[in-house]
C-alpha angles and dihedrals in degrees: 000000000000116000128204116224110227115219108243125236125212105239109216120210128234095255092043084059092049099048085050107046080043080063095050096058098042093049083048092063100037090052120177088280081051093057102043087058098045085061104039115119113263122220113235105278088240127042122240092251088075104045079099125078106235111267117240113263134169123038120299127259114229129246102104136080097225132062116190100201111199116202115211094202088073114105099240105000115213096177092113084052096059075053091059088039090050087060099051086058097057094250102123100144086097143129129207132192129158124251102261088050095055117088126167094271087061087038095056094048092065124061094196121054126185113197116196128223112279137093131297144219129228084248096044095048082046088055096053097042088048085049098054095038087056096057102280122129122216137196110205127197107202096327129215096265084244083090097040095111095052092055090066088246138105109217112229098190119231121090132239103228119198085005118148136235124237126188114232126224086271135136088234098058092051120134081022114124110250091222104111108242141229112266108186091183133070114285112214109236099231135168130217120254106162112330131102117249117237102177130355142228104258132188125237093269085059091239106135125249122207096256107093119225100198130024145174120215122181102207117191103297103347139043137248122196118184133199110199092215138045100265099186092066093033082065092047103046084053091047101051107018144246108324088205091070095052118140084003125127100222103151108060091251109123112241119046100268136165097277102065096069090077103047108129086357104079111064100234093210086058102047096094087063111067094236106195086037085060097047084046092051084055095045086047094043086055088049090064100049099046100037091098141233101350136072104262114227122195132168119260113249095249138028126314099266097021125107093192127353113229103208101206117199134165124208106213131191125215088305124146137269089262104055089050091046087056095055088042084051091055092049093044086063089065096046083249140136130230126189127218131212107208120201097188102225107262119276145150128262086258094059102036087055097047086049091055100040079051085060095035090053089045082070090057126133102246098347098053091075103066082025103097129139103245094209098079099219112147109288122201077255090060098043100051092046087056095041088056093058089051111262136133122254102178145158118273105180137176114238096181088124093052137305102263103034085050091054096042089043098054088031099062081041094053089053105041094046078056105244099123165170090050128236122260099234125071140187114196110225109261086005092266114178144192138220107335095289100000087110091058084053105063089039088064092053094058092047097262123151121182121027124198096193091122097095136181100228143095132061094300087085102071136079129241087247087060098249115132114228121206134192129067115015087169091037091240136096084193136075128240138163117270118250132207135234097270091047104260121144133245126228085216118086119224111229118182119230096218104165111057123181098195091049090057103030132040087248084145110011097231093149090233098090135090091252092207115158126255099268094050092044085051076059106051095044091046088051095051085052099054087052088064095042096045100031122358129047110226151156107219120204113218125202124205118158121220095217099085094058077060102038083059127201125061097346092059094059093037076051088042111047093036091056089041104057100029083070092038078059100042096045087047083058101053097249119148114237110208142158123252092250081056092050096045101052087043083056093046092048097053100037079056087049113119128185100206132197094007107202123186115195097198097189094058095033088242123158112194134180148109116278106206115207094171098161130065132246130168076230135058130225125226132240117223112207115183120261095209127039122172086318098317123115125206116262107181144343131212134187120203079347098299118120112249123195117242121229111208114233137157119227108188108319095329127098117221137177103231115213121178117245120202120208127277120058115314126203105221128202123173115179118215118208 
């Protein structure tokens, strides 16, 4: 018998039909326009022209007890920069104007002025030394020699160059290290001739020279303070490196990164101290007790109730939904935050399109349920789900191409694939950078706001001896915007990365690392928090990369239990673990922060004025209000009339009661006994 073979069918299931016909509908509305637009090349989101904050202009209300005049014939002029400094350090009742818009009547209306570096004329220096003899009190940063006399110094011309600064035996340079510190910038030789010495010039070998670098000079009814450097400068080219070593490989480690900018720049037996945090605590010693009459409050650097912030990120690369949901899981035990920077793994407009029409037909009536996207990658869904419980979901590009095709190139990427709007915090992969501030640049461009590209890791960080020193690279526990070469300011904020798993642990075998193992890195780590708890306020960023709870084996649990229980000590230690979109709008906040119409009723012993917390934050920043004032002690303190508790902390070498301050305008009252 002759048999006839049937042709065989496949038989499609019906999940197979509905995935399908899911596709279909998808593919429908996407259509082949739609998906020329959908990978068309979007523009960055801010033109160049705005990358910078608005420089002050006009003359100042009142209302406040300090004026920051900036002089413009200064080349480059960082007095916008002292503003920026002033607000780090929590004084934020201030006023600034530049130099051609001040006349005798402003002047008179604040007790404490600060002059930026730049020339004088014969009528400007008249105008300053009118202002202290009458009872003013000024705080000059390398005057103009007209004033040289009322300073209580005689110029005697020269400068002292990578020379050193070194605290005197003085009431103003309490609670300062004794260490002498690092000055980048030209120190003016002066003599005393009259004034006290508050710090001196020192050598590199920290012992002191005869040329002082900071003095105090009482002069008839008023008081003249001089810095023999331009301090503002001196703090950003600590922050942010040597310019001259821009786009320059310096360390050894293969690609220009940021580290490079401090090779043979950072003094590695200082690192340990945060250098331009220090020279900001003098200046701000000197603030509190120039600003006149009244009691000086200020906010404390980190949230009301912390006594350092850890701000815990983790770069990931290309790595699946689940690895990033286990690192999300350790910092969930400590009621923390972490944030991820996501480099999508590399793929073609095809793919990336039929990866998000995938996503877009899981949310389906009917067929999105048996519709899923078997390759785990993060999906919007995941994103936002993360996003809700407070966590980071940002960009993480390569930039190996350059700096601003890199970022054009992942951040079109980040927001096809659906994951925006991105985050506005950013760390570069390998923390690759550009010019000395080019980086910042292009960030600014993409609406980011806070990089944490300055990073603690590489060869750089150990000693010819062989010993591995740990601590400040940028000489700072505190963000602040960047700042050019001309002095302008960034609307990006500069946050160091100061705990780095990969720099302690063989997380990637680059050869390059300390290659300690898993129970000395949890010690280093713990130490260096300690340091911020016990001496130094700071906000630590922390680095833990999501790739070794991919990468499996024994990688994952040294991953695992180093992450683990650096947050169980920092969390013993009351330290607030939050991601770096949490740091940054606690930063914005405060930084937006105003004390307005300041009253001191002398006779009671009664400070009076608005505390402005305009911004929101899911934490609240702290006021310091002096514990001492002229003999007096504070009693009590009420907000919107209602009686608040006082927290004791040191700032520096001055004592304050700290009280929390929840956003909206706050009447203040503290009562002096």
């Amino acid at each position: 018998m002759t048999m006839t073979k049937r042709t065989s069918r496949p038989i499609i299931s019906r999940r197979r039909f509905l995935q399908a016909c899911a596709c279909t509908v998808a593919a429908g509305a996407l259509g082949a326009t739609g998906y020329v637009v959908a990978n068309a090349p979007l523009p960055p989101p801010y033109p160049e022209s705005s990358v910078f904050q608005t420089p002050v202009a006009g003359i100042p209300t009142p209302g406040a007890p300090i004026l920051l005049v900036t002089n413009p014939g200064a080349q480059p002029s960082f007095g916008a920069y002292l503003g920026a400094i002033l607000r780090a350090e929590g004084f934020v009742a201030f006023r600034m104007a530049r130099l051609d818009a001040i006349n005798p009547a402003l002047l008179a209306q604040f007790p404490l002025v600060l002059l930026t570096v730049g020339p004088l004329t014969a009528e400007a220096s008249d105008l300053f030394r009118a202002y202290v003899l009458n009872g003013g009190h000024l705080i000059a940063f390398r005057p103009d020699p007209r004033l040289a006399d009322l300073m209580g110094v005689r110029a005697l011309g020269g400068d002292v160059t990578d020379g050193m600064l070194a605290v005197a035996d003085h009431l103003l340079a309490q609670g300062i290290t004794t260490q002498a510190l690092q000055v980048h910038t030209p120190m003016a030789q002066y003599e005393l001739a009259g004034a006290e010495a508050v710090a001196w010039i020192a050598r590199r070998d920290s012992s002191r020279t005869s040329y002082p670098a900071v003095t105090l000079m009482r002069a008839k009814k008023g008081i003249a303070a001089l810095w023999a450097f331009d301090l503002p400068r001196n703090i950003a080219l600590i922050r942010q490196g040597n310019p001259a070593a821009a786009n320059q490989e310096r360390d050894g480690m293969e690609g220009v990164r940021t580290v490079d900018l401090f090779v043979d720049w950072i003094d590695l037996d200082r690192i340990d101290i945060p250098q331009a945090d220090e020279q900001q605590r003098l200046l701000a010693n000197m603030i509190h007790a120039l600003a006149g009459e009244a009691p000086l409050p200020r906010l404390w650097h980190l949230p009301a109730g912390a006594s350092a912030v850890l701000v815990a990120t983790g770069d990931a690369h290309g790595l699946l939904a689940s690895h990033i949901a286990t690192a999300l899981e350790l910092v969930s035990r400590y009621d923390g935050a972490l944030s991820i920077y996501y480099a999508p793994p590399p793929m073609s407009n095809r793919s990336r399109t039929l990866r998000r029409v995938r996503w877009l037909a899981e949310e389906l009536p009917v067929a999105g349920a048996v519709f899923t996207d078997d390759a785990g990658y993060p999906t919007p869904k995941d994103v936002a789900r993360w996003r809700e419980r407070g966590h980071g979901f940002g960009l993480h590009p390569y930039v190996e191409q350059g700096v601003g095709k890199g970022y054009h190139e992942y951040w079109n990427t980040f927001i096809k694939l659906g994951y925006g709007p991105a985050e506005p915090t950013v760390r570069t992969h390998r923390v690759l950078w550009s010019g000395w501030v080019e980086t910042a640049r292009v960030q600014a461009q993409y609406g980011l706001r806070m990089s944490l590209d300055h990073y603690h890791s590489g060869p750089l960080m150990r000693r010819a001896d062989g010993r591995w020193v740990h601590g400040y690279l940028t000489g700072s526990g505190l963000p602040m915007p960047f700042v050019d070469e001309q002095g302008n300011l960034l609307r990006v904020y500069q946050q160091h990365t100061h705990i780095v798993d990969e720099h302690l642990m063989r997380v990637f075998d680059t050869g390059y690392e300390m290659g300690v193992d898993v129970n000395e890195a949890i010690a280093i780590a713990c130490r260096q928090i300690d340091a911020a708890v016990e001496q130094y306020p700071s906000a630590l960023g922390l680095q833990c990369h999501i790739d070794p709870f991919a990468f499996g084996g024994e990688k994952a649990e040294a991953a695992s239990v180093w992450f683990d229980r650096v947050l169980d000590h920092a969390a013993s230690r009351g330290v607030m673990i939050v991601s770096a979109e949490q740091w940054l709008a606690f930063t914005e906040m405060r930084d937006q922060a105003e004390m307005r119409n300041l009253m001191w009723n002398e006779s009671e012993g009664v400070l009076m004025f608005e505390a402005v917390i305009s911004a929101e934050s899911q934490r609240a920043p702290a006021l310091l209000l002096p514990l001492e004032h002229r003999r007096r002690i504070l009693r009590q303190v009420t907000i919107d009339s209602v009686l608040a508790s006082a927290e004791q902390k040191r700032v520096g070498g001055v004592a304050y009661g700290a009280v929390a301050l929840a956003a909206g305008r706050r009447q203040v009252r503290a009562y002096y006994r």
